[in-house]
N, C-alpha and C positions, 0 to 999 in steps of 0.2 A: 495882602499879596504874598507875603509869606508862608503866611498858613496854606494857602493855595497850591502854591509851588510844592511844600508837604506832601500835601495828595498829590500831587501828580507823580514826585519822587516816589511815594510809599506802591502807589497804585503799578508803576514802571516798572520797581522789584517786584510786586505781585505775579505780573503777566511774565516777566521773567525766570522767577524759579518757575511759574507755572510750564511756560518753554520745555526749561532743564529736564522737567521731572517728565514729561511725556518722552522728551528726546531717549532719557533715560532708559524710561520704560520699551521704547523700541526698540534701542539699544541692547536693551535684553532680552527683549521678544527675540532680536533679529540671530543674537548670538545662539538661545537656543533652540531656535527654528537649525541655525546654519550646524549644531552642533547632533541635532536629529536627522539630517539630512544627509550627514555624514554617517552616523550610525546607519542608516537607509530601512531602520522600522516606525514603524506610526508616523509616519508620514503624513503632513495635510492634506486633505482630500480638497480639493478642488467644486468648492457648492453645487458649479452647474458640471460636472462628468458626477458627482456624488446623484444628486436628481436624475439625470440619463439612466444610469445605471439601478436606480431601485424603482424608477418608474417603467424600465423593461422588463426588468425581474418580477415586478407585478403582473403584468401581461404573461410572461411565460408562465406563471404561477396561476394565473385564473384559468389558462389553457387546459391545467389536468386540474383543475379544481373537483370536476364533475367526479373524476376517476377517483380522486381524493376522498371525496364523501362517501360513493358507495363500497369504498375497499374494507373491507375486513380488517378492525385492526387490535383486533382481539380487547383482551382488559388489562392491559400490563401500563403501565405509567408513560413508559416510551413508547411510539408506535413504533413498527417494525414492518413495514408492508411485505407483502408475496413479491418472491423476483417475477412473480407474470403480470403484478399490479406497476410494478417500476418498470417493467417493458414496455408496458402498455402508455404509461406516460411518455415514456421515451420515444414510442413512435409518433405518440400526438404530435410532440415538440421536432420531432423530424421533419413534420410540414412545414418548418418555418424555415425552411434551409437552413440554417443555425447547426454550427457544430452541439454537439449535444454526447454524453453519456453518465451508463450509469456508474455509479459505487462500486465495488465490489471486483473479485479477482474475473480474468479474463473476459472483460465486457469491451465491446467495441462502440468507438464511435461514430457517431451518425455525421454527416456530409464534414467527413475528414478533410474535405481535397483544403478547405479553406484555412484550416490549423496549420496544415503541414506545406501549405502554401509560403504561408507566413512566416514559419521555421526556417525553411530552406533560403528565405529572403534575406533572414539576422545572419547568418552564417556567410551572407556573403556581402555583410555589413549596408545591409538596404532599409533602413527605416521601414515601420509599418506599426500596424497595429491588430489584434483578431480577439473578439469574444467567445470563452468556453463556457458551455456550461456544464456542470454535474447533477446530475437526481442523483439522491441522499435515498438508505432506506426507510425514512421515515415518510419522504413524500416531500421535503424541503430541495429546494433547490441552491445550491452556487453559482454566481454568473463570476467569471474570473475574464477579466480582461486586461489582456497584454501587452504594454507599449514598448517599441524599441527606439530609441533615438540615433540610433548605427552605432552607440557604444557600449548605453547600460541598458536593461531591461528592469521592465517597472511591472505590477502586477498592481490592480485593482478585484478586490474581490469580497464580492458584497453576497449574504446569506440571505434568505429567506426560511421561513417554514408556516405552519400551520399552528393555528390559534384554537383555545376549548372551543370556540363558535366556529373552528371551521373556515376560519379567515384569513387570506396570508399577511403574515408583517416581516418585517424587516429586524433581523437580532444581532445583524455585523457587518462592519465594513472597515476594511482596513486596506492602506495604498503603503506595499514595500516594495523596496529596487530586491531584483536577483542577484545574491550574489557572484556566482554561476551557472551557467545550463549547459548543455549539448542536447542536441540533438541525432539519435542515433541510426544508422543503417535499415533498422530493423523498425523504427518506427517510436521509441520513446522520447518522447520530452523529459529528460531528467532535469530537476535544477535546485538550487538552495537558494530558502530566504534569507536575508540578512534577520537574525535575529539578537538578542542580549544574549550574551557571553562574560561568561568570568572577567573581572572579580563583579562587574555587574549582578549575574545571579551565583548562584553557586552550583543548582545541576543547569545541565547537558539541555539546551532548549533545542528541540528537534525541528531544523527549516527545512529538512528536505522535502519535495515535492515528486512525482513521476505521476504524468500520463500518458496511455499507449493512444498514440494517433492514428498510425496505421492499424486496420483491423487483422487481428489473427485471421486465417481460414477455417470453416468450420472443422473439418479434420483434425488439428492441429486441438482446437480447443475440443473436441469432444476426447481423443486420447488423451489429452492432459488431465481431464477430469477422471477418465476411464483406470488408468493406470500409473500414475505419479502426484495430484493431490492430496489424495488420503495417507501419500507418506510423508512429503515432506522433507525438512532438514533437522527437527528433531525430535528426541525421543529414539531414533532410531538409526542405524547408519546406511540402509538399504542401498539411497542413492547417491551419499558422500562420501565412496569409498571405493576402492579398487578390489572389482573380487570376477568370478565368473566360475565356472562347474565345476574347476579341478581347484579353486580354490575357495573357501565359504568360510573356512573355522571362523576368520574377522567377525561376521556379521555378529549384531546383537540379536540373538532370537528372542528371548527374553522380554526385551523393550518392542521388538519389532510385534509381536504377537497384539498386543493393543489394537494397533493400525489395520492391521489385517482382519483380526475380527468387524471394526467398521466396515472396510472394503464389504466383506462378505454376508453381514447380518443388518448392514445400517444401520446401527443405534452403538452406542458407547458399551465399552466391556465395565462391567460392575464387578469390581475387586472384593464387596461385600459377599460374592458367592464363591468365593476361591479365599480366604482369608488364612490359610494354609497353603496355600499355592496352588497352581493347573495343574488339574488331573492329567497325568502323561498322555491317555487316548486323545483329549480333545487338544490337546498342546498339537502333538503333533501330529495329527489330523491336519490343521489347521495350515501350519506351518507347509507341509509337504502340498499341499494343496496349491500352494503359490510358487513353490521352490521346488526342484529336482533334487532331493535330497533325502537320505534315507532313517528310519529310527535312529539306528546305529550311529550317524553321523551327529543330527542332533543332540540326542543324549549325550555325545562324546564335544559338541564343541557350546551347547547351552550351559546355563548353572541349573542343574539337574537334582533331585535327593533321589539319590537309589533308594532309598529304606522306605520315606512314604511315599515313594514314586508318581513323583510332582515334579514341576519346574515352579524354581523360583519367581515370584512379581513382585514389584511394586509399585505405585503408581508416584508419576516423577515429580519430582520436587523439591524443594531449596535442599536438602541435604545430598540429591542423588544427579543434581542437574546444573549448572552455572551458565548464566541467560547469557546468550548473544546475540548480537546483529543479526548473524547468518543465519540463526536458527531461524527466525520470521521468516526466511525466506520462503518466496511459492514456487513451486517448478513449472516451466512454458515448455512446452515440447515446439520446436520449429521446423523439425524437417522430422520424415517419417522414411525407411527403407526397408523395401523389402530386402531379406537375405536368400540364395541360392539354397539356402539348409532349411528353408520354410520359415526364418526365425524372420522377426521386426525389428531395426536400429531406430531405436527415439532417440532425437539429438537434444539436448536438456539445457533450458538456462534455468541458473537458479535465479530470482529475481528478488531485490531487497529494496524496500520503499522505505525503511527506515535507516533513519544515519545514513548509511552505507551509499546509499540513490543510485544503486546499478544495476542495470538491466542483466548483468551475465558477472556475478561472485565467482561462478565457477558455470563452466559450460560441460556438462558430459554426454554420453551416450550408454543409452538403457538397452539392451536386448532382453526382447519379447517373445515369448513363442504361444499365438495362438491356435485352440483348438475350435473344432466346428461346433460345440454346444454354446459357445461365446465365451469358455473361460481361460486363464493362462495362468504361465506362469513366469516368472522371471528369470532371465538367464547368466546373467552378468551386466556390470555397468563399469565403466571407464571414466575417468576425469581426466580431459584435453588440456595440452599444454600446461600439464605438473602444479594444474589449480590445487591439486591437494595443499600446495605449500602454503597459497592464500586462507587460508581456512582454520579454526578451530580444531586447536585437537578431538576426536571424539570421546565422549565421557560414556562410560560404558552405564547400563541402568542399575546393573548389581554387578558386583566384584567378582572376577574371572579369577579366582585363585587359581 
């Protein structure tokens, strides 16, 4: 009888600590579930929205499959599709009413009304929820799906791409609360992820996000491409700087000459054929060609050698350049004016997806003056509301003694 009673004692602590130790274990689980949660990255996904969500993105992904196989995709490791093969997907995937866009600077989205629907909803604290998707240049897709509970905003976004056989799988999924968003005037979803931050890591983990919901107009985006992409924010100071016809010495001719050659030849300037510097005729050929401005001026406001009569180059980099934010930045031209003097006002955002998440760093206005063979020249540019002050100093590419 005694020995009996034993087991039943010994067997009673068994099932006991056995309790303890699961309670334990929850206990821990719970704390850093509760303690992720709060962080608001890697977040658990949810088995059946995790299944929803990569058994749709499989169907959007067999949709351009066809497109997929027959594209070009040259022999390089990465594929890299034609922007008419990612269009071309993109229109597929616009039958499916589905917001949808692609990669890439100034691409509009496909049946916007139901993103910006949704935006307009959080903003005025309405619960909801809407699926984006992105095509990738490789042919991969992102379905990003966005829940609001009328206080925090949650982001599910699960990847696809393309396998050696040409098959789509699945390579990511991650569910994080936003830390912030807005929603802008003009059409951007800007917003930041909650990501690991110091002492956690040690660099800078980049959460910011932007997508343009509203579509640009094609005017809008063909001058943009036409007359402000190929320069930029750096390298050069053309359009983050205050200058115009009676005033030029500021500009970087120098730096600026690079860009311009693009503009005008299409293909990158090769510093291996100038390794003494630009010939004066093609320097400033080049230069006057885009600008109202004369030898005499040039030579007197470039870094110039009178003796081998060249201008200075070189091409930019860690000793001639200090990386920022603003420099990533792309320019969106938004509104277009004619002037009374025949000239054009481009009204300029500069636009920064990295860190920074703002659609307008600096807002300015470009004057243009076209001629009837199609080509121009630049006339002045202005920075509105004293945005110079938001901004990097400019680093000039060679020293203005």
């Amino acid at each position: 009888m005694i020995l009996k009673s034993r087991y039943i004692l010994v067997g009673a602590l068994l099932v006991l600590s056995f309790i303890i130790f699961v309670m334990g274990k929850a206990y821990k689980k719970s704390s850093i579930n509760k303690e992720q949660i709060e962080k608001g990255y890697d977040l658990p996904v949810d088995a059946l929205l995790r299944k929803e969500a990569e058994e749709d993105l499989q169907e959007m992904m067999e949709l351009i499959g066809e497109i997929y196989v027959k594209a070009d995709k040259g022999n390089a490791s990465n594929v890299v599709l034609s922007k008419e093969t990612v269009s071309k997907m993109q229109e597929k995937l616009k039958r499916t009413g589905k917001p949808v866009i692609m990669s890439g600077i100034y691409a509009n989205m496909e049946n916007f009304e139901k993103a910006d629907n949704f935006l307009k909803k959080c903003a005025e604290g309405i619960s909801g929820q809407t699926v984006i998707y992105e095509i990738h240049s490789g042919g991969g897709i992102s379905r990003m799906k966005f829940f609001f509970d009328g206080t925090d905003m949650y982001v599910l976004n699960v990847a696809a791409t393309w396998d050696d056989e040409n098959e789509p799988e699945i390579i990511h999924a991650s569910y994080t609360r936003i830390k912030k968003w807005r929603y802008t005037e003009k059409g951007w979803f800007c917003y930041e992820l909650c990501v690991p931050e110091p002492p956690e890591v040690t660099e800078i983990v980049d959460g910011s996000g932007m997508l343009r919901i509203k579509p640009m107009t094609d005017e809008n985006r063909e001058m943009s491409k036409k007359c402000v992409l190929g320069l930029a924010y750096q390298g050069n100071n053309l359009l983050c700087s205050n200058w115009d016809t009676d005033n030029m010495k500021e500009l970087d001719y120098n730096g600026l000459y690079e860009y311009l050659y693009v503009m005008k030849y299409g293909e990158k300037f090769d510093f291996a054929n100038a390794p003494d510097g630009i010939q004066k005729e093609e320097f400033e050929s080049l230069i006057m060609e885009y600008l109202p401005i004369t030898e005499e001026n040039i030579q007197k406001y470039a870094v110039f050698n009178k003796k081998n009569q060249t201008y200075d180059w070189e091409p930019l980099g860690c000793f001639n350049y200090a990386p920022t934010y603003f420099g990533t930045s792309f320019p969106e031209v938004t509104n277009i004016k004619k002037n009374e003097d025949g000239t054009v006002t481009l009204t300029v955002d500069a636009v920064c997806q990295m860190i920074l998440c703002d659609e307008a760093v600096i807002t300015h206005e470009l004057t243009v003056r076209f001629f009837e063979d199609g080509s121009f020249q630049y006339e002045g540019n202005k920075i509105l509301n004293d945005g110079i002050k938001d901004i990097p100093e400019y680093q000039y590419r060679i020293s203005r003694k």
